[in-house]
mmCIF file as gemmi writes it, N, C-alpha and C atoms, coordinates in Angstrom:
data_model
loop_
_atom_site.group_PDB
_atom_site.id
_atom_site.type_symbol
_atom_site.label_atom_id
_atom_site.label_alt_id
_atom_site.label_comp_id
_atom_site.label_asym_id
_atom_site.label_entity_id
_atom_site.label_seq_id
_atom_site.pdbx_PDB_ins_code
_atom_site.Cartn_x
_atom_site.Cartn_y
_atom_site.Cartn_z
_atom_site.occupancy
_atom_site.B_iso_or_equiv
_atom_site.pdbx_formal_charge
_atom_site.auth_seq_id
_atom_site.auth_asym_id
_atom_site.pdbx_PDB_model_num
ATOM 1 N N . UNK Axp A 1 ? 229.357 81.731 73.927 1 0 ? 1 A 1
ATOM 2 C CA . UNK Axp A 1 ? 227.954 81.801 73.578 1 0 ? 1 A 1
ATOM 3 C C . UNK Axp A 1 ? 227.804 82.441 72.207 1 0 ? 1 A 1
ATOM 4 N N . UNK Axp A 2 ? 227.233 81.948 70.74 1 0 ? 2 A 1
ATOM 5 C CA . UNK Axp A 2 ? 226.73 82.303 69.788 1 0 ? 2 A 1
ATOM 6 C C . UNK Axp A 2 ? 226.188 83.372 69.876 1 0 ? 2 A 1
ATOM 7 N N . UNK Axp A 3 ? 226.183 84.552 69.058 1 0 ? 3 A 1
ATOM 8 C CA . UNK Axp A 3 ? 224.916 85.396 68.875 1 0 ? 3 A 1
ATOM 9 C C . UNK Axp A 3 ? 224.162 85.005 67.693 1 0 ? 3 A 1
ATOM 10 N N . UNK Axp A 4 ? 223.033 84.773 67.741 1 0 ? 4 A 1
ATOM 11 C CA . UNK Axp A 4 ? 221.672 84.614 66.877 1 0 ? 4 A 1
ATOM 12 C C . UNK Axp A 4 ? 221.881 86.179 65.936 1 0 ? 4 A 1
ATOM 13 N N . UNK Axp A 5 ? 222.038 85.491 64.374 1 0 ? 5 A 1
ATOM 14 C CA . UNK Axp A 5 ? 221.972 86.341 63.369 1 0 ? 5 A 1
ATOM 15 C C . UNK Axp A 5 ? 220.864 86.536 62.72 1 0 ? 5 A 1
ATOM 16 N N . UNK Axp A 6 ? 220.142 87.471 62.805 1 0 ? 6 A 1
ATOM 17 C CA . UNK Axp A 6 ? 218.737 87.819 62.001 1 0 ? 6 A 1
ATOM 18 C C . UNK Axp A 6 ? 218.992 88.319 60.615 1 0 ? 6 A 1
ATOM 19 N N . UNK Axp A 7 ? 218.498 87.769 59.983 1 0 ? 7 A 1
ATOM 20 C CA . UNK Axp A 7 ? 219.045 88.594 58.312 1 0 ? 7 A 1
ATOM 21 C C . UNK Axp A 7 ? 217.432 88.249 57.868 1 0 ? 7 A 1
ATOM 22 N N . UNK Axp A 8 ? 217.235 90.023 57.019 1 0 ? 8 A 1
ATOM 23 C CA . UNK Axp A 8 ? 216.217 90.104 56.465 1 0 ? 8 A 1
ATOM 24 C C . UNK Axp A 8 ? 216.308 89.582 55.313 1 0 ? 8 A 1
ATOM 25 N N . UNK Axp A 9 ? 214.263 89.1 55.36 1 0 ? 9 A 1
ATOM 26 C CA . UNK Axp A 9 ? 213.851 88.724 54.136 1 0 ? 9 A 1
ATOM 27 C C . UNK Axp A 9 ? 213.038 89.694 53.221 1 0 ? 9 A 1
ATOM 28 N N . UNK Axp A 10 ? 213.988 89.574 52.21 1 0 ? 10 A 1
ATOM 29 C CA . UNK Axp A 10 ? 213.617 90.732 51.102 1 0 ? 10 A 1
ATOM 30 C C . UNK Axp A 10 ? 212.871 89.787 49.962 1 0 ? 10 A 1
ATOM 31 N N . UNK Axp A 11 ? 211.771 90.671 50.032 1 0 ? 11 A 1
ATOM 32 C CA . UNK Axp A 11 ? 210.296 90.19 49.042 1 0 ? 11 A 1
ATOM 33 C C . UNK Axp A 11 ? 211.157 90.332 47.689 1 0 ? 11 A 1
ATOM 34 N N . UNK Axp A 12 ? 210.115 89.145 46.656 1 0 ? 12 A 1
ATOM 35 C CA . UNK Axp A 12 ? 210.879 89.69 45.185 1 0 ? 12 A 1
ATOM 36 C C . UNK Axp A 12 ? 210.2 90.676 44.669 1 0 ? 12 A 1
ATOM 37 N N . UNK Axp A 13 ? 210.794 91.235 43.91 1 0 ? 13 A 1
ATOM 38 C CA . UNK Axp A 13 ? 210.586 92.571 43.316 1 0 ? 13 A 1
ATOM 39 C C . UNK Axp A 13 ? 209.86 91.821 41.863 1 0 ? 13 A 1
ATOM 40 N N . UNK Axp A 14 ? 208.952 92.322 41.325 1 0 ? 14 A 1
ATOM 41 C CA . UNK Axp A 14 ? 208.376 92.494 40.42 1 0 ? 14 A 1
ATOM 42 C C . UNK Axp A 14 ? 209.095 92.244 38.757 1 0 ? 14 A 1
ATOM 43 N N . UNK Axp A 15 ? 210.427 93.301 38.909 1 0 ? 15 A 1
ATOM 44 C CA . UNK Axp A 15 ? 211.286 92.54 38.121 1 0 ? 15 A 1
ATOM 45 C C . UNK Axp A 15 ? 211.879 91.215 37.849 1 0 ? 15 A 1
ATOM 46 N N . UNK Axp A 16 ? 212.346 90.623 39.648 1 0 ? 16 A 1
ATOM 47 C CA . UNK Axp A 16 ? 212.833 89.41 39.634 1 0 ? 16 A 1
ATOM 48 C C . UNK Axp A 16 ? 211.78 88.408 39.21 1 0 ? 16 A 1
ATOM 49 N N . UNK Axp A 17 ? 210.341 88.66 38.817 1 0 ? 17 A 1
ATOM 50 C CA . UNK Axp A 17 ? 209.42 87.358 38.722 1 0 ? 17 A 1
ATOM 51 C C . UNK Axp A 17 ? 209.323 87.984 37.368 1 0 ? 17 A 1
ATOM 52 N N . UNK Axp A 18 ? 209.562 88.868 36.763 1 0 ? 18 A 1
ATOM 53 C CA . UNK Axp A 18 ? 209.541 89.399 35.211 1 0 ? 18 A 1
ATOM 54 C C . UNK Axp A 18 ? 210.962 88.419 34.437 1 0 ? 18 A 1
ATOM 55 N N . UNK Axp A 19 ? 211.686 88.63 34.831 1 0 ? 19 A 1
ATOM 56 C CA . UNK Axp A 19 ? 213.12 87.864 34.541 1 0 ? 19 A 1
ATOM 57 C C . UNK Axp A 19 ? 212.981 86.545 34.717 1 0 ? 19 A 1
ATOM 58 N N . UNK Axp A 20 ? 212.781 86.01 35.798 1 0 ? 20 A 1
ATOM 59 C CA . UNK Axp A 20 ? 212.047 84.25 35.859 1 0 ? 20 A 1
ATOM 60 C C . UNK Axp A 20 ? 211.503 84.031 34.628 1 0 ? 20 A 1
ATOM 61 N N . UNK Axp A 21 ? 210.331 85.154 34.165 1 0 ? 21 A 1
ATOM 62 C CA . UNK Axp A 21 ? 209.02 84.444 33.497 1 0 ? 21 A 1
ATOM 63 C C . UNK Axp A 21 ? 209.772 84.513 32.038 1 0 ? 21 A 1
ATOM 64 N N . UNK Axp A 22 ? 210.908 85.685 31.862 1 0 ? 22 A 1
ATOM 65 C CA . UNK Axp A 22 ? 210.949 85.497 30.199 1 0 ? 22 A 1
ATOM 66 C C . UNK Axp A 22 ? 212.821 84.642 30.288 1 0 ? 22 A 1
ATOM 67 N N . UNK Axp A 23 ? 213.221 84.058 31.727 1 0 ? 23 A 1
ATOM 68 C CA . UNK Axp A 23 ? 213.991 83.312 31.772 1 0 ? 23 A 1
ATOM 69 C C . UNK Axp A 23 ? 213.159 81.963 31.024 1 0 ? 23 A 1
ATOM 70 N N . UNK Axp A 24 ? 211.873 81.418 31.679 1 0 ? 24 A 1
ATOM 71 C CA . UNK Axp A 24 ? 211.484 80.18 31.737 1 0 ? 24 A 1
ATOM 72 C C . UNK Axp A 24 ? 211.138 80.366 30.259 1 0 ? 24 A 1
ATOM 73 N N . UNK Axp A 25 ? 210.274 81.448 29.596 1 0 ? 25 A 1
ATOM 74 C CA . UNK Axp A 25 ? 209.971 81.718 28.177 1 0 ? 25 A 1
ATOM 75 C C . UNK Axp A 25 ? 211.114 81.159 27.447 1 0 ? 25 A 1
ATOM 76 N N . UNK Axp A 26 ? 212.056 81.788 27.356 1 0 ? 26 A 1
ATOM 77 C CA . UNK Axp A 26 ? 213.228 81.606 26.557 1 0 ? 26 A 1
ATOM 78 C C . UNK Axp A 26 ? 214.224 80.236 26.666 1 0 ? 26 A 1
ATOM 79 N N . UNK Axp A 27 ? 213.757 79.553 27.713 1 0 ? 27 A 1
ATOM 80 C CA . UNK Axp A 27 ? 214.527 77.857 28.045 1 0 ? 27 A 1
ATOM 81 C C . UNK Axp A 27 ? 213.407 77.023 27.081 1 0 ? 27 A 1
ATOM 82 N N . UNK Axp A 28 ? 211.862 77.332 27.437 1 0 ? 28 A 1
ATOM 83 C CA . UNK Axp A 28 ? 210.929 76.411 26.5 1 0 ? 28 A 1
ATOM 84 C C . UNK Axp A 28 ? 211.084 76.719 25.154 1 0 ? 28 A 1
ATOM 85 N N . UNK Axp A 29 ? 211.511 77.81 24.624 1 0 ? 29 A 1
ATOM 86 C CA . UNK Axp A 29 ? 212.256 78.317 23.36 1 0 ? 29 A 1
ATOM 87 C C . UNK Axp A 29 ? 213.057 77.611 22.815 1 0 ? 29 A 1
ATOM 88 N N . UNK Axp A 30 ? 214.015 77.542 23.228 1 0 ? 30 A 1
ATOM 89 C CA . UNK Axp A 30 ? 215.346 76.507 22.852 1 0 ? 30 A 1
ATOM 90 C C . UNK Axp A 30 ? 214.777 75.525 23.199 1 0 ? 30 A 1
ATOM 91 N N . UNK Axp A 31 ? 214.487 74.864 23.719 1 0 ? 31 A 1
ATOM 92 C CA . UNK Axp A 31 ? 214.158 72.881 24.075 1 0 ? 31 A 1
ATOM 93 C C . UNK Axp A 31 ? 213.187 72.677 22.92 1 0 ? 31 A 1
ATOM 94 N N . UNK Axp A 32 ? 212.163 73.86 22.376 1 0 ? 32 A 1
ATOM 95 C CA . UNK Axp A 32 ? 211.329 73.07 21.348 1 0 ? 32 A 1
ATOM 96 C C . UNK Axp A 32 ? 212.351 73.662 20.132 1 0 ? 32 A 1
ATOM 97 N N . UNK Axp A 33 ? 213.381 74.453 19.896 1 0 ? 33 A 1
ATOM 98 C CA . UNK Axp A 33 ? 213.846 74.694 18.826 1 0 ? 33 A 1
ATOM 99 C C . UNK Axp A 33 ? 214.935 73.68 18.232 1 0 ? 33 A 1
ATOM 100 N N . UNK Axp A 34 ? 215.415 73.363 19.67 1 0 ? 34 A 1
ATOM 101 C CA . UNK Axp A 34 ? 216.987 71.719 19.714 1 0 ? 34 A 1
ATOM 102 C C . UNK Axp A 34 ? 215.633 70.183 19.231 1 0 ? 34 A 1
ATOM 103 N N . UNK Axp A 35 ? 214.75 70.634 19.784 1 0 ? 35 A 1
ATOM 104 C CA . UNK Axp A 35 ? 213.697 69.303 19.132 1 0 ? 35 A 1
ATOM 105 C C . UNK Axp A 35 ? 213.463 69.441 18.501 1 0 ? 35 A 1
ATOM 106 N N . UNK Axp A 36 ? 212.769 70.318 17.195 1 0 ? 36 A 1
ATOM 107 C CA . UNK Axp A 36 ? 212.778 70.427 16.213 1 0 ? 36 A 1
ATOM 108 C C . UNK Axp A 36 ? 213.719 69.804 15.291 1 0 ? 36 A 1
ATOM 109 N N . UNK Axp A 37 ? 214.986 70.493 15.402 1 0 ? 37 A 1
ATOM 110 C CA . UNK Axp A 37 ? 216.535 69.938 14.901 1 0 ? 37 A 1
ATOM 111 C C . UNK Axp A 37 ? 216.491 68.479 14.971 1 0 ? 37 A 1
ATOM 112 N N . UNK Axp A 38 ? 216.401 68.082 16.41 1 0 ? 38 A 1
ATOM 113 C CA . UNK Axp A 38 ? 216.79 66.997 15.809 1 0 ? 38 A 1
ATOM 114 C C . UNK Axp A 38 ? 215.807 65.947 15.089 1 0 ? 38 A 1
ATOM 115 N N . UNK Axp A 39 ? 214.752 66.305 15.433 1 0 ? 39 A 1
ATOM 116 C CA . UNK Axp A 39 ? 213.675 65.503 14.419 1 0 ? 39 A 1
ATOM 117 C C . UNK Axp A 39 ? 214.25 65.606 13.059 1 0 ? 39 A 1
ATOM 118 N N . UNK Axp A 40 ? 214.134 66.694 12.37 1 0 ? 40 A 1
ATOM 119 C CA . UNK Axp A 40 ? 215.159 67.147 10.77 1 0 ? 40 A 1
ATOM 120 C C . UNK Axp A 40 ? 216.317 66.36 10.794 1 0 ? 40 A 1
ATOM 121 N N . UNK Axp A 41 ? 216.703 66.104 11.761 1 0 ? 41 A 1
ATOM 122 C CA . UNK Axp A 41 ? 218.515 65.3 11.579 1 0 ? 41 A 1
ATOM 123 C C . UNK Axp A 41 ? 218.667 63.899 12.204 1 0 ? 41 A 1
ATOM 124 N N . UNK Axp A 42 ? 217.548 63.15 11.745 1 0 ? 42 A 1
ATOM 125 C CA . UNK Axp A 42 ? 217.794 61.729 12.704 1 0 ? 42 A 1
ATOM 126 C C . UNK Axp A 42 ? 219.161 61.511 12.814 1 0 ? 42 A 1
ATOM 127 N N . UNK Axp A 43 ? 219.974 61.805 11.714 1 0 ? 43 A 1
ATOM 128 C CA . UNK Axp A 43 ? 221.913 61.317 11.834 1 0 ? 43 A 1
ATOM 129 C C . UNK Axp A 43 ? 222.639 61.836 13.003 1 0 ? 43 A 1
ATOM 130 N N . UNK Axp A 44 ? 221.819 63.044 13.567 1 0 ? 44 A 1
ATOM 131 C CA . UNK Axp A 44 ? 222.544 63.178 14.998 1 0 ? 44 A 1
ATOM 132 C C . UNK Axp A 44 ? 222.494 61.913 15.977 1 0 ? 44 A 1
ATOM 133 N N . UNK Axp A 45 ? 221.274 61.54 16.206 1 0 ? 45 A 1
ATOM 134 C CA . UNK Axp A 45 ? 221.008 60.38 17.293 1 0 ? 45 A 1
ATOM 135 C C . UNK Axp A 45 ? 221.805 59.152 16.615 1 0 ? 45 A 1
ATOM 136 N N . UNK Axp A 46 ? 221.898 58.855 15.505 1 0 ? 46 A 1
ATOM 137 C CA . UNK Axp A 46 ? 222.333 57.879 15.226 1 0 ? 46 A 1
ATOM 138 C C . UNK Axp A 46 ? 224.293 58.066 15.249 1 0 ? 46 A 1
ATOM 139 N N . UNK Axp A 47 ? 224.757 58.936 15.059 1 0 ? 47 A 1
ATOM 140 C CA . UNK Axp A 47 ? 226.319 59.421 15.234 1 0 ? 47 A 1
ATOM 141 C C . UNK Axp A 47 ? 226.366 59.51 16.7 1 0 ? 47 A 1
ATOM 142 N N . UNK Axp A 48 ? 225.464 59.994 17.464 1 0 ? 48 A 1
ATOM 143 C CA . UNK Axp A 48 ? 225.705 60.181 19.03 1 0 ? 48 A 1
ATOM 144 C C . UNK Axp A 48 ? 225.773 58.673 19.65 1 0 ? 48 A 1
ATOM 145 N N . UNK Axp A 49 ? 224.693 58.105 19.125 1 0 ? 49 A 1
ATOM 146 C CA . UNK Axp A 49 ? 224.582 56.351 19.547 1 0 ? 49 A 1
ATOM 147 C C . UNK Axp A 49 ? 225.974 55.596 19.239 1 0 ? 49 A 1
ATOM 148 N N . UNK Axp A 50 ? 226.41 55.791 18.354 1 0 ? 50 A 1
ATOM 149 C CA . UNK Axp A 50 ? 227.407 55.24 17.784 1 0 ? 50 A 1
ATOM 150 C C . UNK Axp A 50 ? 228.848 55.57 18.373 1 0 ? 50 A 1
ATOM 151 N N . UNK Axp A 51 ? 229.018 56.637 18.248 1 0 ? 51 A 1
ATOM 152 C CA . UNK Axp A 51 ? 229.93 57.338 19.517 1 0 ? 51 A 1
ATOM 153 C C . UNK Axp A 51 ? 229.923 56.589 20.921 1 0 ? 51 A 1
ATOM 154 N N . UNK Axp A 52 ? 228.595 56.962 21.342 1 0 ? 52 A 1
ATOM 155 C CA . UNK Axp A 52 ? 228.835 56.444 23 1 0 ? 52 A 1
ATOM 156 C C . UNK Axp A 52 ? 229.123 54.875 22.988 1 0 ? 52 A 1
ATOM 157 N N . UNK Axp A 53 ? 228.216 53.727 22.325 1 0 ? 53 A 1
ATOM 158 C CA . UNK Axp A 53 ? 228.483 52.791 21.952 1 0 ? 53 A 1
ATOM 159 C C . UNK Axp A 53 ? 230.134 52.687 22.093 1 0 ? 53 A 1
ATOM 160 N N . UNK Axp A 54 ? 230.755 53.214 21.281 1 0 ? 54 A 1
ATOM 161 C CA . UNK Axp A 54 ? 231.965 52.99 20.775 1 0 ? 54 A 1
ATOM 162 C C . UNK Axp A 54 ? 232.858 53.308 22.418 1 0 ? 54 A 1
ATOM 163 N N . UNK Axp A 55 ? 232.871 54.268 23.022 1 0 ? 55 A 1
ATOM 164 C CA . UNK Axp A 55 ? 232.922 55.212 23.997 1 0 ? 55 A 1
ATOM 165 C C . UNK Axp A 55 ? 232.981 53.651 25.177 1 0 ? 55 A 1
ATOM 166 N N . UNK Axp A 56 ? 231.733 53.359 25.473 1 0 ? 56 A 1
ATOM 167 C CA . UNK Axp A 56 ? 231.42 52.348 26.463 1 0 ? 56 A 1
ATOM 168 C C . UNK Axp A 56 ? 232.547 50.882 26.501 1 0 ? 56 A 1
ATOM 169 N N . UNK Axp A 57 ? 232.127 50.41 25.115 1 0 ? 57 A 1
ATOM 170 C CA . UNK Axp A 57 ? 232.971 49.474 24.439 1 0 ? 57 A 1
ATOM 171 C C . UNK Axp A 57 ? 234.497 49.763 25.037 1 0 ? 57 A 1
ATOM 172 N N . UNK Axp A 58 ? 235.234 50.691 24.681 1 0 ? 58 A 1
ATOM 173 C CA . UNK Axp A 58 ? 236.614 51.09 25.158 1 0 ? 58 A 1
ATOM 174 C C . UNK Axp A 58 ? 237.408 51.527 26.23 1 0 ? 58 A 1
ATOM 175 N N . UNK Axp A 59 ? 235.914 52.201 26.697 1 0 ? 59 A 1
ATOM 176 C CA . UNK Axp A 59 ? 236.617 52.787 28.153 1 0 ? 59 A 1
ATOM 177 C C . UNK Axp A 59 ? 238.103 53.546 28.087 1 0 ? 59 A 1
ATOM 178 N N . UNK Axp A 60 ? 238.063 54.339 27.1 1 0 ? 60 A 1
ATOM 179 C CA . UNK Axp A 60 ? 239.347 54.948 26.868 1 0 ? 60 A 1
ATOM 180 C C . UNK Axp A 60 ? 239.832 55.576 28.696 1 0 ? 60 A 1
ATOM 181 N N . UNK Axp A 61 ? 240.915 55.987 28.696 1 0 ? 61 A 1
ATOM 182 C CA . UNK Axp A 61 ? 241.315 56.676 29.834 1 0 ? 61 A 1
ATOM 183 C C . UNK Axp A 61 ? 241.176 58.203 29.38 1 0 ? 61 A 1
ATOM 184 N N . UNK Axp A 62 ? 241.575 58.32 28.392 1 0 ? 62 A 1
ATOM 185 C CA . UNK Axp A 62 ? 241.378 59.876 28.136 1 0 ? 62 A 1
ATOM 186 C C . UNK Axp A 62 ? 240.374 60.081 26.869 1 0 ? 62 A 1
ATOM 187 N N . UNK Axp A 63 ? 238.93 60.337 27.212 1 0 ? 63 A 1
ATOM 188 C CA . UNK Axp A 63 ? 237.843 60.882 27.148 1 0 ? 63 A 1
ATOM 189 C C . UNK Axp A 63 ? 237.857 61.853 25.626 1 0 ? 63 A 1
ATOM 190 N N . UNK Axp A 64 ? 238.608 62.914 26.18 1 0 ? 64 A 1
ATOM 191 C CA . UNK Axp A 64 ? 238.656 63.441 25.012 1 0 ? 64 A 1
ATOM 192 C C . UNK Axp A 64 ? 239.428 63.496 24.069 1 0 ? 64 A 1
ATOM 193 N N . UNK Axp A 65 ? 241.137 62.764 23.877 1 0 ? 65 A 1
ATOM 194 C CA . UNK Axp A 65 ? 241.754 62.658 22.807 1 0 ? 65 A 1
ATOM 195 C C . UNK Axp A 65 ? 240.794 60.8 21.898 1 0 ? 65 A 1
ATOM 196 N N . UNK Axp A 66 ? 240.023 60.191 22.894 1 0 ? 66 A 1
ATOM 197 C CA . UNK Axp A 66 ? 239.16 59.099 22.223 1 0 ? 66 A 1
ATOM 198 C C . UNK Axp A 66 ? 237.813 59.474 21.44 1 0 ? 66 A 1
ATOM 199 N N . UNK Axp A 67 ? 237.52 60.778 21.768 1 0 ? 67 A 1
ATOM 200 C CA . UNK Axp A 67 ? 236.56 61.637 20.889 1 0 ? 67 A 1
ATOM 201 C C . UNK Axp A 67 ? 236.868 62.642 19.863 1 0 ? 67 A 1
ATOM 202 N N . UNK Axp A 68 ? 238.436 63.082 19.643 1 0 ? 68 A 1
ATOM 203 C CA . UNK Axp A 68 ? 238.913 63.611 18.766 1 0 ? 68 A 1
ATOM 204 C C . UNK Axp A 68 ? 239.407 62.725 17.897 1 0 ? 68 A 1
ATOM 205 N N . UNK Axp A 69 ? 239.988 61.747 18.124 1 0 ? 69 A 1
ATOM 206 C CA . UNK Axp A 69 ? 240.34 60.534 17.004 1 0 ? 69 A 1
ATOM 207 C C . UNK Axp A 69 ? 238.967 59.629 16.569 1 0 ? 69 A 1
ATOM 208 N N . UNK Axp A 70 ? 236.923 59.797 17.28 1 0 ? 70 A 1
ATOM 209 C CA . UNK Axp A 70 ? 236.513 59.235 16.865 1 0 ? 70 A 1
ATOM 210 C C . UNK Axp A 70 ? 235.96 59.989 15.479 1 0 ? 70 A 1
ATOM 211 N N . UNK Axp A 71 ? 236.086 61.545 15.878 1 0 ? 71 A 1
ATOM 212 C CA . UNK Axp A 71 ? 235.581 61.919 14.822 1 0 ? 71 A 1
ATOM 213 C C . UNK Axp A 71 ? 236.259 62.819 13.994 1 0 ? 71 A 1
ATOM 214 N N . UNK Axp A 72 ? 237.893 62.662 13.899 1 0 ? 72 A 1
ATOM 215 C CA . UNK Axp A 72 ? 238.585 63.358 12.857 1 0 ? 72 A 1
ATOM 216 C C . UNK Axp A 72 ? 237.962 62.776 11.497 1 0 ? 72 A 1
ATOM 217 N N . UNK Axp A 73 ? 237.975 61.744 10.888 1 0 ? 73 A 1
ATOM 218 C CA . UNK Axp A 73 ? 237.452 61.641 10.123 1 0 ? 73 A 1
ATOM 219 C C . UNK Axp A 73 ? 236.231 62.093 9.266 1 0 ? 73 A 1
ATOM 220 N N . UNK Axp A 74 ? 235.542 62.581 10.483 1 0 ? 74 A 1
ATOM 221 C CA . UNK Axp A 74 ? 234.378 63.308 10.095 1 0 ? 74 A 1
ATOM 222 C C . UNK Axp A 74 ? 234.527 64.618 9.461 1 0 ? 74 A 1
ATOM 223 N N . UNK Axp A 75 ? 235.718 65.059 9.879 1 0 ? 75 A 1
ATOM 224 C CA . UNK Axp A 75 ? 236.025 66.62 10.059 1 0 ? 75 A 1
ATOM 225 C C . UNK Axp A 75 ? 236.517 67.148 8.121 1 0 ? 75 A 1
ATOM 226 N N . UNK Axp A 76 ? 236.227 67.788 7.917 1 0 ? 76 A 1
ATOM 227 C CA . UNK Axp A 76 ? 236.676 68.699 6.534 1 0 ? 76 A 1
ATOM 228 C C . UNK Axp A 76 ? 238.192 68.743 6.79 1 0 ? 76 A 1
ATOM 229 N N . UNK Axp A 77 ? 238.664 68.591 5.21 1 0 ? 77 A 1
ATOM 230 C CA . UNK Axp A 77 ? 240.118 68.902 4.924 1 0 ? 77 A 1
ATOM 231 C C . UNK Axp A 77 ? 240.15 69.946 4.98 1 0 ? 77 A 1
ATOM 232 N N . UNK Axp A 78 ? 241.307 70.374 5.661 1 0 ? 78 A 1
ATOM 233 C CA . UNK Axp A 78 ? 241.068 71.817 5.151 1 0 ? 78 A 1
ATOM 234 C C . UNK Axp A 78 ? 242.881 72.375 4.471 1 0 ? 78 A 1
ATOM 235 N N . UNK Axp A 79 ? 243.419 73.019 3.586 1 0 ? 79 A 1
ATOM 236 C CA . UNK Axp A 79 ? 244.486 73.127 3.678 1 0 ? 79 A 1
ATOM 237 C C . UNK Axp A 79 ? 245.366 73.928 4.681 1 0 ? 79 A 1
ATOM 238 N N . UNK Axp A 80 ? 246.617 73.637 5.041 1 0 ? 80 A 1
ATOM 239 C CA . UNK Axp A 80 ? 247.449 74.377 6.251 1 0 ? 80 A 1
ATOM 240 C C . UNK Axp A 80 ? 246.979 76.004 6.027 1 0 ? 80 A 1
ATOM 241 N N . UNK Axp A 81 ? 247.02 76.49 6.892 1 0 ? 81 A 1
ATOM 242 C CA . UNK Axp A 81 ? 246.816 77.985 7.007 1 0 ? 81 A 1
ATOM 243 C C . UNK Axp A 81 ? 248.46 78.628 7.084 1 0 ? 81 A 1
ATOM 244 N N . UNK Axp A 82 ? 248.794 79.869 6.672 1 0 ? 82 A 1
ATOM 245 C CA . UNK Axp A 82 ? 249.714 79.704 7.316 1 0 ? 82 A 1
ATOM 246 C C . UNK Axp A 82 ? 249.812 80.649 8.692 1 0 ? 82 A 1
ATOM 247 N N . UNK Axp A 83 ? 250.991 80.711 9.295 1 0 ? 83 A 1
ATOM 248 C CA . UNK Axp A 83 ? 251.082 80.82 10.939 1 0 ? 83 A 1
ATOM 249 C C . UNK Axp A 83 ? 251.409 82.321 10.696 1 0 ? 83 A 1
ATOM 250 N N . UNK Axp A 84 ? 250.491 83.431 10.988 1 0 ? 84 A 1
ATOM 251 C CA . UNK Axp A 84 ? 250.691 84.395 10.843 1 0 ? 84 A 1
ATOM 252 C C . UNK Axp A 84 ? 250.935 85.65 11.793 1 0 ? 84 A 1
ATOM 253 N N . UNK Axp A 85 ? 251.366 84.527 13.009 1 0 ? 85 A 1
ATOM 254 C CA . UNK Axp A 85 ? 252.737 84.989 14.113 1 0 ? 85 A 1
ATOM 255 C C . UNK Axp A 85 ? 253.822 85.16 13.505 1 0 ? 85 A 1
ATOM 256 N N . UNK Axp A 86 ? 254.178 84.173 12.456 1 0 ? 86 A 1
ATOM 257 C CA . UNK Axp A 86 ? 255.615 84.168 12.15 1 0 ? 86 A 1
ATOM 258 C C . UNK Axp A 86 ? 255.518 84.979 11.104 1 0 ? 86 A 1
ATOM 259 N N . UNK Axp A 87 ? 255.074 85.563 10.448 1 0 ? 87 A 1
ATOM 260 C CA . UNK Axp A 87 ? 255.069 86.421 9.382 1 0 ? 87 A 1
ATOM 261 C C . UNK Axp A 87 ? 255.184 87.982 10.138 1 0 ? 87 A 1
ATOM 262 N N . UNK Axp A 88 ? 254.521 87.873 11.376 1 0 ? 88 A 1
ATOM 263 C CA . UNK Axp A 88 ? 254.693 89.433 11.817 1 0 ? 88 A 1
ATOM 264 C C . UNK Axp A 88 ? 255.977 89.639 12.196 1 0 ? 88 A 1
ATOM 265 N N . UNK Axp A 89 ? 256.742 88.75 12.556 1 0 ? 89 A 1
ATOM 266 C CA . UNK Axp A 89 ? 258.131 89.099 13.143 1 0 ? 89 A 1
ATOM 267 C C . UNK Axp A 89 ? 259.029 89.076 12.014 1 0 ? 89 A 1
């Protein structure tokens, strides 16, 4: 035979609906600040389109070495650094 578990219900505290409210504040924050952006940067939507496009088209098996080879090119030269593990030893 089961015993029936009663577990109390604890009211929210004043804080927890304080934290909600400047949780929800601070999410409508960022969503109009990432919209903003990208209005200023139509080239995001159009590089993202192009990507997935490309993405769909291929059906790579591996996801992310087909997204590191789509956009090395994109990426800055940069010259070798050197490895400054091997310099400490």
């Amino acid at each position: 035979d089961r015993e029936k578990l009663d577990f109390e219900t604890i009211p929210l505290a004043w804080e927890d609906l304080q934290m909600v409210s400047e949780f929800s504040d601070r999410k409508e924050e960022l969503k109009a600040d990432h919209t903003s952006y990208l209005r200023q940067h139509p080239e995001i939507r159009a590089l993202l389109s192009d990507f997935l496009l490309s993405l769909l088209l291929r059906k790579p098996n591996n996801v992310f070495q087909f997204a590191r080879e789509y956009f090395l090119p994109f990426a800055p030269r940069r010259s070798p650094q050197p490895n400054l593990n091997a310099q400490a030893q």
